[in-house]
N, C-alpha and C positions, 0 to 999 in steps of 0.2 A: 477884589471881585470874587463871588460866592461861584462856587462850579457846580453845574447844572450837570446831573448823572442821568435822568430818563427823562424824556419827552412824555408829551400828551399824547394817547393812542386808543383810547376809548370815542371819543367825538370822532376822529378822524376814521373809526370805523363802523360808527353807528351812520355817519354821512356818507360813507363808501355803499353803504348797504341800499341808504334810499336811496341815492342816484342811480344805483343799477334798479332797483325796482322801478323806480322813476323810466327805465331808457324805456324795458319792457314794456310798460303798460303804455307806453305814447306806440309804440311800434302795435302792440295787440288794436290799439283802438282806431290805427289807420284800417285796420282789417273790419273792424266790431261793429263801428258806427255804420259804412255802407252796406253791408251784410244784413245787418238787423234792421234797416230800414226799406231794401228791395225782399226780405223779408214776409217782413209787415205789410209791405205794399202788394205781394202777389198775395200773399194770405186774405188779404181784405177783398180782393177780387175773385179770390177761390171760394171765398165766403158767399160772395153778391150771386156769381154763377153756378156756383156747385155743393154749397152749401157745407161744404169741408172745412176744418179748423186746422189742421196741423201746420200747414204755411205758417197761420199768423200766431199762434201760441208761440210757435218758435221763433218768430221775430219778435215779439212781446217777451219774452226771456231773452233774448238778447238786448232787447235794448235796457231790458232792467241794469244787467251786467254791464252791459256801456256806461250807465249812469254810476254803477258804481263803483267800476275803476277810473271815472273821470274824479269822481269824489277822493278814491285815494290818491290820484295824481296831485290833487291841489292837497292833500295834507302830508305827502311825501316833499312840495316846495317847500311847506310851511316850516317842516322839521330840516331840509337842507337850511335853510335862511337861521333857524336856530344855531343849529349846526355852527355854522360861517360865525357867529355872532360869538358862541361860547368857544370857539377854538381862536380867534381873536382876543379876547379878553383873557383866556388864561395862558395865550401865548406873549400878551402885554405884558402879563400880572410875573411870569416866570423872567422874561427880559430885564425890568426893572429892577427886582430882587437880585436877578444874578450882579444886575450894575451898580445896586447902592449898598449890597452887603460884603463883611470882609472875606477876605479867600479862609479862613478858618471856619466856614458855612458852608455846608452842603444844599441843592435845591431837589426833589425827588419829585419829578410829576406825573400825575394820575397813576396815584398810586391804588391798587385794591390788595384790603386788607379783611381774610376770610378765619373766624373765629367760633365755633358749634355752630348754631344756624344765625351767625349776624354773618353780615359784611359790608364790607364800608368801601367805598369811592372818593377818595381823597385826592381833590386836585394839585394841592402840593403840601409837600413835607419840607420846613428847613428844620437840619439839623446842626447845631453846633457847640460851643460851649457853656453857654445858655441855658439850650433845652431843645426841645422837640417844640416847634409851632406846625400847627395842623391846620392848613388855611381852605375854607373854605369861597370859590372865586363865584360872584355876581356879575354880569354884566349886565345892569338895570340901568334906566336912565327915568327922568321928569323927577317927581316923587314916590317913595315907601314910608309906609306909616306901620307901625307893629307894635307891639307888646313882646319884651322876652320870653314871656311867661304862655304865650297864645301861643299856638301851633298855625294858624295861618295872620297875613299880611296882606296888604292893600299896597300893589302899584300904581298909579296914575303916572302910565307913560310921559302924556304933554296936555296942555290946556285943550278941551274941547273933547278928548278921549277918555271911553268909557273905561272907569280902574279895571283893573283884573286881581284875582286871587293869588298870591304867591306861597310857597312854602316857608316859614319861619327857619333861615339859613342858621341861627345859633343852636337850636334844637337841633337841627339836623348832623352840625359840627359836632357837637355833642354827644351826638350817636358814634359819630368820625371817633372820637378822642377815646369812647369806652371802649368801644373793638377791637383799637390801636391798643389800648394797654393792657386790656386782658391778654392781647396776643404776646407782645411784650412778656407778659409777668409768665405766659405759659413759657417761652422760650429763653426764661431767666433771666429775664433783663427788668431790671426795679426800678425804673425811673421813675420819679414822683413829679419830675419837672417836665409836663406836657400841656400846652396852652391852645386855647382852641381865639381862634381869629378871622373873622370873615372881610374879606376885601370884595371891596364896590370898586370896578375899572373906571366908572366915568369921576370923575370928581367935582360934576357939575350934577352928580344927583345928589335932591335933599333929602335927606334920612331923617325923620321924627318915630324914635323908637323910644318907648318907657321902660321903667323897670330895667334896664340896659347896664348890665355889667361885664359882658364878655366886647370885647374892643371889634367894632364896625368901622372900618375904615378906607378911605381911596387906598391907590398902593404905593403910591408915595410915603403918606405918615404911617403906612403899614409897615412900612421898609424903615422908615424912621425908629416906630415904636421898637420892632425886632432890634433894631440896632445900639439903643442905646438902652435897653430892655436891662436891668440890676441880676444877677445869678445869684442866691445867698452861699450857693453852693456852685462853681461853675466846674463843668466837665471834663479830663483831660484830651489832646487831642488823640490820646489811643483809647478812650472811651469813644470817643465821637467817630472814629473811623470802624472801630467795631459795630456801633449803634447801626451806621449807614452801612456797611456790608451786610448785617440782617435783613434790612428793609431791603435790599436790592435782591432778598432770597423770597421777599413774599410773595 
């Protein structure tokens, strides 16, 4: 069994953030909405008898602002429900790995890797005798259609659902793997053997991608591929434990 050195903590606190933004603006808008709307209601009558504005401009600016922390409340669910969804799948993606790879494998998750002005968010690193895979996780479901070569993709969640746009995840891994080894090469380490690999959590989604040479895969044949993956060259294990006490200094 592969042993798992850092957990996931970027989702878990980008989620931490909206739920608290989330509590505030439910709490403000208990205040917002009756306020802005006895507001407006004396304004419009100071208006009818008195011919004054200031009552209702300022119930009219408030209820603007009601609308549109109601508006960030539904995109603060929308990014918690994200949230839940990608700390799920790369809390899958990391369990399965640690259960189907040997103990001579390291797991490193969400890792960030910071190099002149790049840097990279790398959901998980294995390292072992192998090499360095740099796994970029999905949790996409229905169908993805892509090109390697495009910078964007086509999800179609399920039948009847309008596609959405996705980011091209080998591109993106690809970014992952050059910042990984410029940093690497800055801090004297030459590995030449680092693989870029994207896992899809569901394995009930259809992937039609062309031009497709970097491995797309559920996390099972992911965990498969890495496993029985050929080294032409394979690493000792005091190369690999130095490997991984670097990464653990990023």
């Amino acid at each position: 069994m592969a042993q798992v050195l850092t957990r996931e903590k970027t989702l878990q606190a980008w989620g931490s953030s909206a739920a608290r933004e989330g509590r505030v603006l439910r709490v403000i808008s208990i205040v917002e909405w009756p306020l802005a709307l006895a507001l407006t209601a004396v304004g419009a009558i100071n208006l009818w008898k008195n011919h004054t504005w200031g009552f209702l401009v300022a119930g009219v600016i408030l209820l603007f602002l009601a609308v549109g922390h109601h508006a960030q409340m539904g995109e603060n669910a929308r990014d918690e429900g994200s949230v839940r969804a990608g700390q799920f799948g790369e809390s899958r993606v990391s369990k399965l790995l640690a259960k189907m790879l040997p103990g001579s494998m390291y797991i490193l998750n969400d890792l960030t890797i910071k190099f002149g002005g790049s840097s990279a968010q790398i959901d998980h690193i294995v390292v072992g005798p192998k090499g360095i895979f740099v796994i970029e996780t999905k949790n996409w479901s229905g169908t993805v259609r892509g090109d390697e070569k495009r910078e964007t993709w086509e999800q179609v969640p399920s039948r009847g659902k309008k596609s959405i746009k996705v980011h091209n995840p080998i591109s993106q891994n690809q970014h992952h793997v050059n910042v990984l080894s410029n940093w690497l090469r800055a801090n004297g380490k030459l590995w030449s053997e680092i693989y870029s690999l994207v896992i899809v959590v569901s394995p009930h989604t259809r992937l039609e991608i062309a031009n497709q040479s970097t491995p797309v895969l559920p996390v099972k044949a992911a965990a498969q591929f890495i496993a029985r993956f050929q080294a032409s060259a394979p690493r000792s294990n005091r190369e690999v434990r130095d490997m991984v006490d670097l990464l653990l200094k990023a």
